[in-house]
C-alpha positions as CSV (number, residue, x, y, z in Angstrom):
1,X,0.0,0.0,0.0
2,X,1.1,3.4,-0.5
3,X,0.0,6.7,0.3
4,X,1.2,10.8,-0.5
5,X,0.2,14.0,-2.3
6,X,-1.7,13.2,-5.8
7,X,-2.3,9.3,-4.6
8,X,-5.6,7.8,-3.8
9,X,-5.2,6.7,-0.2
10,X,-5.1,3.6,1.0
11,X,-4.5,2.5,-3.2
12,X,-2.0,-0.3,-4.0
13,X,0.3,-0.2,-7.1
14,X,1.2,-3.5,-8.3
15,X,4.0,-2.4,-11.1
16,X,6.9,-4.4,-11.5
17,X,10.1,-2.8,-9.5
18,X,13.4,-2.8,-8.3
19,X,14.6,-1.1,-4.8
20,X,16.8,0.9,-7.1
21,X,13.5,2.1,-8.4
22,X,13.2,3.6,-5.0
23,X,16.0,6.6,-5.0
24,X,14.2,7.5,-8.7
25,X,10.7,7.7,-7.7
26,X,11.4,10.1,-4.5
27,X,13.2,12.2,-6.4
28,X,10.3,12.4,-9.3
29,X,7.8,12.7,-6.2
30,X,9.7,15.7,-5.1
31,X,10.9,17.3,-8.1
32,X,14.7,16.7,-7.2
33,X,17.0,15.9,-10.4
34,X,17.6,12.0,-10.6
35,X,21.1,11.5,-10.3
36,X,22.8,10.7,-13.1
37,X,24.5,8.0,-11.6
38,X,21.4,6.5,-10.4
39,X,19.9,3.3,-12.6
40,X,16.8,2.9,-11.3
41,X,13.6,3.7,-12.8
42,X,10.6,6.2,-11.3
43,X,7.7,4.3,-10.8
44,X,6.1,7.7,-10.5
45,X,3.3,6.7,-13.1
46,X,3.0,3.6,-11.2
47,X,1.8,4.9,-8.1
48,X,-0.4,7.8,-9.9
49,X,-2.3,5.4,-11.7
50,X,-0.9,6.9,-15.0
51,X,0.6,3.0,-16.3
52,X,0.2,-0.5,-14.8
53,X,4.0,-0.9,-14.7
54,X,7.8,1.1,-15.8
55,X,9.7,-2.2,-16.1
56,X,8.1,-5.4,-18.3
57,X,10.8,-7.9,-16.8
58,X,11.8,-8.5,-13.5
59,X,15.3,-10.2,-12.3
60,X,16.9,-11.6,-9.3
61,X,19.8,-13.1,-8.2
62,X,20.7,-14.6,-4.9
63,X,24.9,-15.6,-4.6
64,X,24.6,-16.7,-0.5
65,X,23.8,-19.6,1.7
66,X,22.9,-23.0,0.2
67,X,21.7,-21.6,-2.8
68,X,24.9,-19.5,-4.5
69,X,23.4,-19.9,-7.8
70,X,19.5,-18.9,-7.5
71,X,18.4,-17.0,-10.3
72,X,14.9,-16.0,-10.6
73,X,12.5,-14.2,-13.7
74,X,9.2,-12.8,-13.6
75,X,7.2,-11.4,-16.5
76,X,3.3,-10.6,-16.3
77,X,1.6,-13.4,-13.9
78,X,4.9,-16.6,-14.5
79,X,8.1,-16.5,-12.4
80,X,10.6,-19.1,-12.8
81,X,13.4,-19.6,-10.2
82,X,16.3,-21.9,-11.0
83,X,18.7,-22.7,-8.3
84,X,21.9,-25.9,-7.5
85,X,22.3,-27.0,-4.2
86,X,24.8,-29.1,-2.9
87,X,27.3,-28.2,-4.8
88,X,24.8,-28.6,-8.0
89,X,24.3,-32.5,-7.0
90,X,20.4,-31.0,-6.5
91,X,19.5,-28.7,-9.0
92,X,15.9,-27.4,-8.9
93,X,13.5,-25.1,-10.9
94,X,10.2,-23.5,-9.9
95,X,7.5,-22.5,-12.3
96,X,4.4,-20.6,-10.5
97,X,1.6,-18.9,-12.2
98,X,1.3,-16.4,-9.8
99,X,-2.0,-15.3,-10.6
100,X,-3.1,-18.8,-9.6
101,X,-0.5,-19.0,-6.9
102,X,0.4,-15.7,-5.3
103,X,2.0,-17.5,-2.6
104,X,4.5,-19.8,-4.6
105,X,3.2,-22.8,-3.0
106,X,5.4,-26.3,-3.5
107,X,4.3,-29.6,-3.0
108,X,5.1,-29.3,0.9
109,X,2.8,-26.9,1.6
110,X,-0.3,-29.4,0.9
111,X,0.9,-31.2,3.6
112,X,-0.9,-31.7,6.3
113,X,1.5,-31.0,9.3
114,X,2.8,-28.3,7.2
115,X,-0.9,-26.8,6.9
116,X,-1.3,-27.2,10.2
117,X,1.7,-25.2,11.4
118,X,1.0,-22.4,8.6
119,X,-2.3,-21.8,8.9
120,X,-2.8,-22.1,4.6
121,X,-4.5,-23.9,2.8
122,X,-3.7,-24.7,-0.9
123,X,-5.9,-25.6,-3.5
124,X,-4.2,-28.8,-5.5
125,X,-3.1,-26.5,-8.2
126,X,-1.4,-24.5,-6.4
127,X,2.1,-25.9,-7.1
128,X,5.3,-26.1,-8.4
129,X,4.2,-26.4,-12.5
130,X,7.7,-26.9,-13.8
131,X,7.6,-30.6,-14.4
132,X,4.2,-30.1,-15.5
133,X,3.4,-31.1,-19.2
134,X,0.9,-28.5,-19.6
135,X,3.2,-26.3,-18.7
136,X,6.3,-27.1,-20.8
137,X,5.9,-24.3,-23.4
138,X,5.5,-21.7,-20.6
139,X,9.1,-23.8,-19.0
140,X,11.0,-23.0,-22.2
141,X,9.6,-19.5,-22.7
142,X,10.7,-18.5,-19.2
143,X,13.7,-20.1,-19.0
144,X,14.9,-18.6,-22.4
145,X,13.7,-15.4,-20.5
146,X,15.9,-16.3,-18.0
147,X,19.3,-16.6,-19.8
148,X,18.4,-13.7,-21.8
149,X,18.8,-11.5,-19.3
150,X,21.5,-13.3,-17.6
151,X,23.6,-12.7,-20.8
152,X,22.1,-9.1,-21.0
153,X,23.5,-8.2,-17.6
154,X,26.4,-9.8,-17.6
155,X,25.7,-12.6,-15.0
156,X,28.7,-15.1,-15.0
157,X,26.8,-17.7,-13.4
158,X,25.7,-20.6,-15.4
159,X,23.2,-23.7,-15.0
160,X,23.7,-27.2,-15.9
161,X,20.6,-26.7,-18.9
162,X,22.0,-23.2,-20.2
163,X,23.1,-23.7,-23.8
164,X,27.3,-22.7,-23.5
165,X,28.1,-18.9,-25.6
């Protein structure tokens, strides 16, 4: 939720953005120059209800814990997050529709102990769809998605199932 001058209180912009984004928009909100220096976008139009989003593509990368190589891509309602384990002797990917599944739930949260201690309660779709036939197109899409813009930034990290450059 957000709230300020020219915003409809209590109104909640769903746009696709970076924290970077953050630094941009408060200095469009206040009419301070954007730094040149600065990447991020203003989600300005965002939160004045002017355009549903300033960035079509979303990326993260996580490079700590168990899980050095987690990459993750989300474009309208599909996010896709490949990561190794292990030392890449478990390698996993995640497919969610997140308009079905807001909440990313896997196949552990539809057990019961595990309902029991969260409190939710999935419906059967509501799952992990990457090993999901009906799903497969929507696999390759993202996942091409995916190593697009690892290439485009740079991202020296690769997965076992990434075509070598």
């Amino acid at each position: 939720f957000v709230m300020g001058p020219g915003i409809k209180a209590g109104s909640r912009a769903p746009g696709n953005v970076y924290l970077l984004d953050v630094l941009a928009t408060f200095c469009d909100l206040t009419g301070i120059q954007i730094p040149s220096t600065c990447e991020g976008i203003s989600f300005k139009p965002v939160l004045m209800g002017k355009k549903d989003r300033v960035r079509d593509v979303l990326y993260g990368a996580y490079c700590g814990g168990t899980k050095p190589g987690m990459r993750s891509v989300r474009k309208d309602d599909w996010k896709l997050i490949k990561y190794d384990v292990l030392d890449g002797k478990v390698r996993e990917t995640q497919l969610f529709n997140l308009k079905d599944n807001p909440h990313e739930f896997l196949a552990e949260s539809h057990q019961e102990k595990v309902k029991s201690l969260s409190g939710a309660k999935p419906k059967a779709s509501q799952r992990n769809l990457a090993n999901d036939p009906k799903h497969a197109a929507k696999l390759k899409e993202m996942e091409a998605l995916l190593f697009s813009e690892m290439k485009r930034l740079d991202d020296p990290h690769r997965f076992w199932d990434q075509q070598a450059e």
